[in-house]
NULUMNU-9893 format. One record per residue (C-alpha): residue number from 1; x, z, y. Coordinates in pm, whole numbers. Layout:
<resi=NUM | x=X | z=Z | y=Y>
...
//
This chain:
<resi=1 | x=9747 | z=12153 | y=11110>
<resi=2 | x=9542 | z=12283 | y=11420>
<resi=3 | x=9484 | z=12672 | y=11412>
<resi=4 | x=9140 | z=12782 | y=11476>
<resi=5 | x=9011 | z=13168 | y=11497>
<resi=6 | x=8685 | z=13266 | y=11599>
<resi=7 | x=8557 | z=13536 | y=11781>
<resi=8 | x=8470 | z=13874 | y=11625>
<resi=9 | x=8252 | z=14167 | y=11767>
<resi=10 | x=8567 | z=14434 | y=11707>
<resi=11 | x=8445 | z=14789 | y=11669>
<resi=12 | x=8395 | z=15030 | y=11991>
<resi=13 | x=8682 | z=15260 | y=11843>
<resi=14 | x=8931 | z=14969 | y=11807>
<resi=15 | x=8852 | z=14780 | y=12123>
<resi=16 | x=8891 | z=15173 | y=12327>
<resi=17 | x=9239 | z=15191 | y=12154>
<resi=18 | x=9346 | z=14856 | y=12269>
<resi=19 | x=9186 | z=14932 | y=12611>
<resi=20 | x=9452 | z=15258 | y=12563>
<resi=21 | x=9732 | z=15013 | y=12506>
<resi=22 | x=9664 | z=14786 | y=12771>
<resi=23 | x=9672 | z=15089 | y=13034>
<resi=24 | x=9990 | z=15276 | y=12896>
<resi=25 | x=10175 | z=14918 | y=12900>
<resi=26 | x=10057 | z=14860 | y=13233>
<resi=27 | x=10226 | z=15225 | y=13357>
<resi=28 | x=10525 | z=15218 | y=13170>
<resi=29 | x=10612 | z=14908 | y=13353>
<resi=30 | x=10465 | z=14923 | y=13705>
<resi=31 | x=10519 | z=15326 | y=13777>
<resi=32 | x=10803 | z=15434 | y=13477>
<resi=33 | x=11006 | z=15134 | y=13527>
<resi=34 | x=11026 | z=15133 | y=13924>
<resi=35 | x=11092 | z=15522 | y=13863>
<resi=36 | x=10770 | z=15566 | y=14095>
<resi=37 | x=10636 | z=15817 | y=13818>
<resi=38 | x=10857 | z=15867 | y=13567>
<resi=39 | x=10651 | z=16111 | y=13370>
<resi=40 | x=10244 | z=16026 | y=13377>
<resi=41 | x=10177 | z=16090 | y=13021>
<resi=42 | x=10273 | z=16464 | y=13105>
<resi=43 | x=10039 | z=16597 | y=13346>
<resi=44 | x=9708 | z=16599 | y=13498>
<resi=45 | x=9753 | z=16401 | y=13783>
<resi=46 | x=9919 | z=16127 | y=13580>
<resi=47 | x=9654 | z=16157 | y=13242>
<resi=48 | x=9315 | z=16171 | y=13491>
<resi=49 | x=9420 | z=15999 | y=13794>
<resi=50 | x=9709 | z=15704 | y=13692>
<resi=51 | x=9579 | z=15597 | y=13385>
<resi=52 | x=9215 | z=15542 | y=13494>
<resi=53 | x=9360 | z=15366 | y=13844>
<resi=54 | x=9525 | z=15144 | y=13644>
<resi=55 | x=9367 | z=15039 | y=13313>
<resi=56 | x=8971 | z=15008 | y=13528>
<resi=57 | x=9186 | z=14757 | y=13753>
<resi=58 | x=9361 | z=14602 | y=13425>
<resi=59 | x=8999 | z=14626 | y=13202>
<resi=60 | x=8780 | z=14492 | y=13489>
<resi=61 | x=9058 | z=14225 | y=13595>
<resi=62 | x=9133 | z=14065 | y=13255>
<resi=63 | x=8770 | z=14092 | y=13171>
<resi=64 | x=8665 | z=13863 | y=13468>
<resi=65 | x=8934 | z=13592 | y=13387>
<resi=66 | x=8934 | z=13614 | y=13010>
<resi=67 | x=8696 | z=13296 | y=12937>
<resi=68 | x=9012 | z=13110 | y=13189>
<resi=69 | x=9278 | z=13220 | y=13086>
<resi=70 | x=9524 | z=13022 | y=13310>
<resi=71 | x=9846 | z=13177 | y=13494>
<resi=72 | x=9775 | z=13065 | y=13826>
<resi=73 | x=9419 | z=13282 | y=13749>
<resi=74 | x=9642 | z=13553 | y=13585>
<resi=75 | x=9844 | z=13606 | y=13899>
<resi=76 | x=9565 | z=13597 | y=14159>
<resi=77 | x=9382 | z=13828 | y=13931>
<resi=78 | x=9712 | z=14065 | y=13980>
<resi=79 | x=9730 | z=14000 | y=14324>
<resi=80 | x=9387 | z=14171 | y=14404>
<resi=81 | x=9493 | z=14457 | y=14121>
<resi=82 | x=9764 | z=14494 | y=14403>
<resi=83 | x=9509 | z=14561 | y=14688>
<resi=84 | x=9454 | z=14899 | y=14575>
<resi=85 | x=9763 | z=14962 | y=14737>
<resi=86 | x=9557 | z=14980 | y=15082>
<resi=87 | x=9215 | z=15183 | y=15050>
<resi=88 | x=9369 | z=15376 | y=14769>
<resi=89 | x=9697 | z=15486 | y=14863>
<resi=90 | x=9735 | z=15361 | y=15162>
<resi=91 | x=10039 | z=15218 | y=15143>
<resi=92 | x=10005 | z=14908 | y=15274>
<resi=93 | x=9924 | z=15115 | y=15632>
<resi=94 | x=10120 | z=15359 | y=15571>
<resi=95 | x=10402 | z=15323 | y=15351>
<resi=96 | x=10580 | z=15614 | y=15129>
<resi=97 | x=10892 | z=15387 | y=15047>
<resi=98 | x=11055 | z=15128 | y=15195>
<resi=99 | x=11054 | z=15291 | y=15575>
<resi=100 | x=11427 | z=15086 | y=15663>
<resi=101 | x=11144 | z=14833 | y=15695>
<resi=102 | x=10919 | z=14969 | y=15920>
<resi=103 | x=10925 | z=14702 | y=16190>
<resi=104 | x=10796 | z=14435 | y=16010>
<resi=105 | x=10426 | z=14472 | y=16064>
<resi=106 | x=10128 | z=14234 | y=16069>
<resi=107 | x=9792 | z=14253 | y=16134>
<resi=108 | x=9829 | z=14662 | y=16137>
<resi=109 | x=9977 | z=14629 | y=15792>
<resi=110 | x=10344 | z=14611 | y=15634>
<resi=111 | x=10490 | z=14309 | y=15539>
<resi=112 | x=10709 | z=14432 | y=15320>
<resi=113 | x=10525 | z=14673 | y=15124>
<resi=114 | x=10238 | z=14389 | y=15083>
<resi=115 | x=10496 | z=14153 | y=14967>
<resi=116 | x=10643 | z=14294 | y=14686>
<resi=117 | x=10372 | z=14462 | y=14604>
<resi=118 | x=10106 | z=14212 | y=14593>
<resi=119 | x=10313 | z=13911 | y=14495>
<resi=120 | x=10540 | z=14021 | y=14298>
<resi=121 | x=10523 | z=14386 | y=14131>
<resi=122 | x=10140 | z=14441 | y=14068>
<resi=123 | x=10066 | z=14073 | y=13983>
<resi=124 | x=10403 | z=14066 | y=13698>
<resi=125 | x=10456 | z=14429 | y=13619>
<resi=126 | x=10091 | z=14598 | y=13599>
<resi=127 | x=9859 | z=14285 | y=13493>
<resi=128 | x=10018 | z=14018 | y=13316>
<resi=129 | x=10308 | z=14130 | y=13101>
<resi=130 | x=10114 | z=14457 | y=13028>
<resi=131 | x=9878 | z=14169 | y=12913>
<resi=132 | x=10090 | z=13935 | y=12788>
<resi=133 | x=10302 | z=14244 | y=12594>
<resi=134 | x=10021 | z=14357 | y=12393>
<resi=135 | x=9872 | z=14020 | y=12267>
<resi=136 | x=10220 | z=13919 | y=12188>
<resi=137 | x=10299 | z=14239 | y=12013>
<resi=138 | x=9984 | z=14354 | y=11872>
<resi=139 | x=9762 | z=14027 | y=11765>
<resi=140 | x=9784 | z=13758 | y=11544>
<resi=141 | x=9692 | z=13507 | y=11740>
<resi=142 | x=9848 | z=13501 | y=12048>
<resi=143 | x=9660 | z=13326 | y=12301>
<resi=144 | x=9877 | z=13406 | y=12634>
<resi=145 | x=10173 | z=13225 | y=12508>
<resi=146 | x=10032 | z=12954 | y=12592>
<resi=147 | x=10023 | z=13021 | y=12979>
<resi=148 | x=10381 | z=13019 | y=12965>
<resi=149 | x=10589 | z=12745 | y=13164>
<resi=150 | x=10707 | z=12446 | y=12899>
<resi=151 | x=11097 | z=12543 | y=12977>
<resi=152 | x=10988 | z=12880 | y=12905>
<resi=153 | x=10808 | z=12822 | y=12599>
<resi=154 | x=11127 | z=12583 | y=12480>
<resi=155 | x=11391 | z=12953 | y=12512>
<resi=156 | x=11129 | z=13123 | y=12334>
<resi=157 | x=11123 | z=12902 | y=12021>
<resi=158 | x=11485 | z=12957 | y=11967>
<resi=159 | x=11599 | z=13304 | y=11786>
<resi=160 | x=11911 | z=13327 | y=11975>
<resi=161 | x=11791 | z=13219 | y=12323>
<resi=162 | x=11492 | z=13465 | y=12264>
<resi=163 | x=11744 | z=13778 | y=12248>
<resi=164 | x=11903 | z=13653 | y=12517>
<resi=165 | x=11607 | z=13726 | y=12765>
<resi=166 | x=11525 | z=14034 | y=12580>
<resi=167 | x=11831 | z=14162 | y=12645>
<resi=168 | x=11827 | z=14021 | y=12997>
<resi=169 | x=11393 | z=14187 | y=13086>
<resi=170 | x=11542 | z=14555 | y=12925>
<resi=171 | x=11839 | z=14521 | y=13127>
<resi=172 | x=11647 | z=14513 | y=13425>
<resi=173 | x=11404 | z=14723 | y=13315>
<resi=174 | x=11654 | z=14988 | y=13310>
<resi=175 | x=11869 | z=14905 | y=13548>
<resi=176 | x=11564 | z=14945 | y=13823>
<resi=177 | x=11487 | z=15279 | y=13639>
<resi=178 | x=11804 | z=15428 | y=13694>
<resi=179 | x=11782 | z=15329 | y=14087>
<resi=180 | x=11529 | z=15609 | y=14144>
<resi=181 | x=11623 | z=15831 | y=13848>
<resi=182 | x=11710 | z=16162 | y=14014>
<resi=183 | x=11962 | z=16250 | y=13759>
<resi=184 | x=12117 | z=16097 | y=13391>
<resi=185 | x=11920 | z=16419 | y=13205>
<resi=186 | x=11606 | z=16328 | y=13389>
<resi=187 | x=11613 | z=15934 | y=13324>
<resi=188 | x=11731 | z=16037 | y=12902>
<resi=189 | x=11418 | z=16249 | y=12920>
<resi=190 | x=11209 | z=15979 | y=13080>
<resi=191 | x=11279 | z=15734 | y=12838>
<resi=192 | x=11266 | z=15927 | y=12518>
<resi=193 | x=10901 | z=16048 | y=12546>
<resi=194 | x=10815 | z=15756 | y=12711>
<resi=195 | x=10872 | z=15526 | y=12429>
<resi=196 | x=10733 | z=15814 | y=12204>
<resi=197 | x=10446 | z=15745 | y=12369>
<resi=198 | x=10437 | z=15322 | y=12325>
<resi=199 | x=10560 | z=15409 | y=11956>
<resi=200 | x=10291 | z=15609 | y=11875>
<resi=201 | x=10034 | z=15368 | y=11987>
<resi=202 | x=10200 | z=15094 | y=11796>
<resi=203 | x=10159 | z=15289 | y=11482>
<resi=204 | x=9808 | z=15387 | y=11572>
<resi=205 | x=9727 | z=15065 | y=11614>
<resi=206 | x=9841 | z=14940 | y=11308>
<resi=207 | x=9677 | z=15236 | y=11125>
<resi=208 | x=9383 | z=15136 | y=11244>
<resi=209 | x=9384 | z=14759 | y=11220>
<resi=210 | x=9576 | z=14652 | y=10908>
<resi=211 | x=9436 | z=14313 | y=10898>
<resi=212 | x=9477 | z=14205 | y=11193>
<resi=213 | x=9139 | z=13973 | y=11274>
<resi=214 | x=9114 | z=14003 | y=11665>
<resi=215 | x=9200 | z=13779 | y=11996>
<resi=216 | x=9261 | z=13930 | y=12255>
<resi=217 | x=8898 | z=13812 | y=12423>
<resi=218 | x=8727 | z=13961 | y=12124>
<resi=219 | x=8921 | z=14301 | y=12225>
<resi=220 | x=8884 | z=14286 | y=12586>
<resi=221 | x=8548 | z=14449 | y=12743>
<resi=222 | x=8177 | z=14276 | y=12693>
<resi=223 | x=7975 | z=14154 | y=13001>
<resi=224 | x=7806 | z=14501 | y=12974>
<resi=225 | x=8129 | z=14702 | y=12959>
<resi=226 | x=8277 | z=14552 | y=13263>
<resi=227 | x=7987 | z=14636 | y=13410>
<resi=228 | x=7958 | z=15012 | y=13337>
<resi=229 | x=8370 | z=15006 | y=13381>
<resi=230 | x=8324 | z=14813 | y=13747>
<resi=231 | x=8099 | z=15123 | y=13861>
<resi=232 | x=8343 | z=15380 | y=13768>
<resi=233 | x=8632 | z=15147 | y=13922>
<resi=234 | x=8400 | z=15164 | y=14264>
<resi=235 | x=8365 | z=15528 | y=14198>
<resi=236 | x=8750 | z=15617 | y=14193>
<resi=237 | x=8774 | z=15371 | y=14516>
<resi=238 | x=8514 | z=15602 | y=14686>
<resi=239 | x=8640 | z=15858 | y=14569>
<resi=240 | x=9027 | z=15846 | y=14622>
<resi=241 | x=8976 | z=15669 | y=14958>
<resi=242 | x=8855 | z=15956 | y=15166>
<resi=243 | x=9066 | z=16243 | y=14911>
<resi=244 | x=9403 | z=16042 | y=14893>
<resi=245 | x=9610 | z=16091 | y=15224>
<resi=246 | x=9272 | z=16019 | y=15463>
<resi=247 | x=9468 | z=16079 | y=15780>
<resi=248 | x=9622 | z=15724 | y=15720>
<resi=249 | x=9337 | z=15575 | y=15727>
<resi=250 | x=9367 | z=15314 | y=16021>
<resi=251 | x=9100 | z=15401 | y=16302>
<resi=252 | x=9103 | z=15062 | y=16452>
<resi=253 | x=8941 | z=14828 | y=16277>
<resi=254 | x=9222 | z=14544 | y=16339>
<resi=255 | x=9397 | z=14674 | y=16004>
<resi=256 | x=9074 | z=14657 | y=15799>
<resi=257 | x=9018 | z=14328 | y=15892>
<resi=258 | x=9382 | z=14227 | y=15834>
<resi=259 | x=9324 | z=14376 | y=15448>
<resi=260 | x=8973 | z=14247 | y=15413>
<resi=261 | x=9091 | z=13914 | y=15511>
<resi=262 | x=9330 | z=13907 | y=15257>
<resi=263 | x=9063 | z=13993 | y=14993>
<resi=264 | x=8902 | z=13701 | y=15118>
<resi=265 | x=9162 | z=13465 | y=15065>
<resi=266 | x=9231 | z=13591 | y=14702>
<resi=267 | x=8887 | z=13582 | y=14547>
<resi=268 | x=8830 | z=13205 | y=14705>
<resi=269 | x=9157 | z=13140 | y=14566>
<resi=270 | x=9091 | z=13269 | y=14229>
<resi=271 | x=8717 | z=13142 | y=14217>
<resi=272 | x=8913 | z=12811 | y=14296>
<resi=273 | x=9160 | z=12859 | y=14005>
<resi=274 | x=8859 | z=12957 | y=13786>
<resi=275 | x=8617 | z=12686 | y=13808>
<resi=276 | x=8948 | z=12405 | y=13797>
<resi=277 | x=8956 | z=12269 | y=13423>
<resi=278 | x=9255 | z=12338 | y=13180>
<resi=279 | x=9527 | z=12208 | y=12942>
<resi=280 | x=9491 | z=12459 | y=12653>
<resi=281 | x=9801 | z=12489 | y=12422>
<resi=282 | x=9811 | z=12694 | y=12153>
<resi=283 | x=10167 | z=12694 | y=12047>
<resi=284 | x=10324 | z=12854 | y=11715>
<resi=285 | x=10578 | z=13105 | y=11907>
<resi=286 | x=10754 | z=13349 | y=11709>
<resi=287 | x=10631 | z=13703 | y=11738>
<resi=288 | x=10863 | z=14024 | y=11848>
<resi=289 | x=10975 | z=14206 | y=11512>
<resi=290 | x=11014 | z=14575 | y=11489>
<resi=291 | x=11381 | z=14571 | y=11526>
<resi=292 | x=11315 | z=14405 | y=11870>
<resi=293 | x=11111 | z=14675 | y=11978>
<resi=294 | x=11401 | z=14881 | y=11832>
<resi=295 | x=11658 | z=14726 | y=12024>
<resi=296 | x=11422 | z=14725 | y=12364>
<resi=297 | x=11359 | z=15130 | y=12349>
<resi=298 | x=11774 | z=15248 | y=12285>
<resi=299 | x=11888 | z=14977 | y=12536>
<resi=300 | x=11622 | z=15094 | y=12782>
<resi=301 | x=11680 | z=15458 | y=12733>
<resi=302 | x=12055 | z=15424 | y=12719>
<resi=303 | x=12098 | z=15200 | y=12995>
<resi=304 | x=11899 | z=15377 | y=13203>
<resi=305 | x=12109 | z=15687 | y=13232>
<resi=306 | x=12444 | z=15521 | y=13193>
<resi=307 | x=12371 | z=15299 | y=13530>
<resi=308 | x=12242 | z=15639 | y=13737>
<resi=309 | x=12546 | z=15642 | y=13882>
<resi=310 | x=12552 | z=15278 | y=13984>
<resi=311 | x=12308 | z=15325 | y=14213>
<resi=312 | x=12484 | z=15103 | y=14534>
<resi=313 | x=12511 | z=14826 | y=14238>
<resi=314 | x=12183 | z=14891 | y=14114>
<resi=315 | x=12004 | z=14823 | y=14458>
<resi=316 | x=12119 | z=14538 | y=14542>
<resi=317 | x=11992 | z=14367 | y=14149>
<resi=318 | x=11658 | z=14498 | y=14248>
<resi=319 | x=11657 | z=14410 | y=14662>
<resi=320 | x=11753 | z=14032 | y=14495>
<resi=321 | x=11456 | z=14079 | y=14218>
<resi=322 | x=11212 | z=14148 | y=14544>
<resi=323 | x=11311 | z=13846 | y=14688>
<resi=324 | x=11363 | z=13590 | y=14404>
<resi=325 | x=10967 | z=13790 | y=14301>
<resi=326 | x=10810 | z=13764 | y=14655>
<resi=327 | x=10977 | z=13380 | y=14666>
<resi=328 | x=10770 | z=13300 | y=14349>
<resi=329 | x=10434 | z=13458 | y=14432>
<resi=330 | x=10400 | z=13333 | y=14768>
<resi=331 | x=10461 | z=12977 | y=14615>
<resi=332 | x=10179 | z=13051 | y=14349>
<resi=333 | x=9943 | z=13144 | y=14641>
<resi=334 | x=10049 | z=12834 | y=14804>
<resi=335 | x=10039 | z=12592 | y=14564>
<resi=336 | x=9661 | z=12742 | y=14459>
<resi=337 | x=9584 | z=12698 | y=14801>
<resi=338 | x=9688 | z=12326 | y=14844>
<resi=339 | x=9678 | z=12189 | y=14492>
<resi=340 | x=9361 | z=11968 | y=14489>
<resi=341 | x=9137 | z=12005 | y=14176>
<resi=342 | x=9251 | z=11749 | y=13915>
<resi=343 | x=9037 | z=11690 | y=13562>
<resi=344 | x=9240 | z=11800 | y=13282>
<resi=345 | x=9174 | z=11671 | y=12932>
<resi=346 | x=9103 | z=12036 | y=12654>
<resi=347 | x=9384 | z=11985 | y=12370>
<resi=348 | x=9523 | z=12235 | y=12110>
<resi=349 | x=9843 | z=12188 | y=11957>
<resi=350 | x=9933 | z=12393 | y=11760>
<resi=351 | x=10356 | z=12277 | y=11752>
<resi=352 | x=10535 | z=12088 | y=12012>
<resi=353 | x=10826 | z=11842 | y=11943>
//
């Protein structure tokens, strides 16, 4: 029997507390996780200037891309959420991390920080699973599982083969925690009010929405709201690049091209991926129950401070994620790039053999 919802104008107050979710996911797993800001639901800096920088990008992002939902889309969307890593922070001309590579520059920027960063980390950990993590967990009708790859789809219809990556994403989770967790007491705190936080939200949101009626495009901002949320995004750009480290600025314009080249490429690329027509498959995938969420916080938490001390292990996992994440992106990219437009019939099935 085919499944069909329709959309429904969800309430201001409901759609801001999803737009809450969305952000916190997106922090918890591109700043908590990597242990880049382990605390930002504590203090100012993380409450007024983390949060907004990444749930505009997330709102705006998703917002654009909604109506095509497709992964290719998905990840170039992420890709140019990644960008902020130049006129922002300036990391991509001046890195704070990573300075063992320091030699590998090109085009006045570093190819190292851009690469993991841009293909790998902000496209995965800060757009889609943040994405992907709340229409799973939160909505009945879960439209992103769809994007999934078919093998990937096939281990999530089976109970036992579905733990098994859950067990394997936390593991990593906190395994890459622990490599820049300053001490066991400081990674145990980390993790406890961190997932007070996401647990809090959960039951807020439930509070709040017992019924359950929304899709994720009926919860994601209007026309007008990406609008008004685009001007503030263009406001904290302004804003943070001439207050955020302005002596790294780059005063030949060589870098600035470099960047706005790149920019270039991605929105081509995703107006590309955009306008190309779709397979939609709307599979029946079994949702995440509470004791999964359970089981994700005390292995998270746990394993974080028990592999502090395993930090010469640890590095090497997560130098080996970089590569095996940089390897997939930049095959994404390339495979938007070259891949010529092919019609695609519209189907929706709702199971699969």
């Amino acid at each position: 029997m085919q499944e069909q919802t329709h959309s429904i104008l969800a309430p201001l107050r409901l759609k801001l507390l999803f737009w809450l979710i969305l952000t916190v996911f997106s922090v918890f797993f591109a700043e908590v996780v990597s242990g880049s800001y382990p605390m930002p639901f504590t203090d100012a800096w993380g409450l007024f200037m983390v949060l907004p920088l990444y749930g505009l990008h997330l709102l705006v992002l998703a917002a654009l891309v909604k109506s095509r939902p497709r992964l290719t889309t998905l990840f170039l969307a992420g890709a140019l959420f990644g960008m902020y890593e130049a006129y922002i922070t300036k990391v991509l001309w001046s890195p704070t991390w990573g300075t063992e590579f320091a030699a590998l520059t090109w085009g006045g920027i570093y190819v190292v920080q851009i690469a993991i960063l841009v293909l790998f980390w902000h496209p995965l950990m800060a757009f889609m699973l943040p994405l992907y993590s709340a229409d799973s967990l939160f909505l009945k009708h879960s439209s992103l599982s769809a994007l999934l790859p078919v093998f990937i789809q096939n281990i999530l219809r089976s109970p036992t083969r579905r733990s098994l990556v859950l067990v394997g994403f936390v593991s990593y989770c906190a395994l890459y925690h622990s490599t820049n967790a300053v001490s066991r007491q400081a990674a145990l705190v980390s993790g406890i009010i961190n997932m007070a936080v996401l647990f809090t939200l959960g039951w807020l949101w439930k509070r709040f929405n017992p019924n359950n009626l929304y899709t994720l495009e009926d919860l994601l901002p209007s026309r007008q709201q990406t609008i008004l949320l685009s001007f503030f995004l263009l406001c904290l750009y302004i804003w943070a690049g001439f207050a955020l480290r302005p002596a790294e600025l780059p005063r030949q314009l060589g870098p600035h091209l470099t960047v706005l080249g790149i920019y270039i490429l991605l929105v081509l690329l995703l107006i590309r991926s955009y306008r190309d027509p779709m397979e939609i498959y709307v599979p029946r995938l079994a949702l995440p129950d509470s004791k999964a969420t359970l089981f994700f916080a005390g292995v998270y938490i746990f394993g974080s401070v028990l592999l502090v001390p395993a930090k010469s292990v640890t590095w090497v996992v997560v130098l080996l994620s970089w590569i095996m994440g940089c390897g997939i992106g930049s095959w994404i990219i390339l495979r938007a790039a070259l891949t010529t437009q092919k019609q695609h019939s519209v189907k929706n099935i709702t199971d699969h053999p």
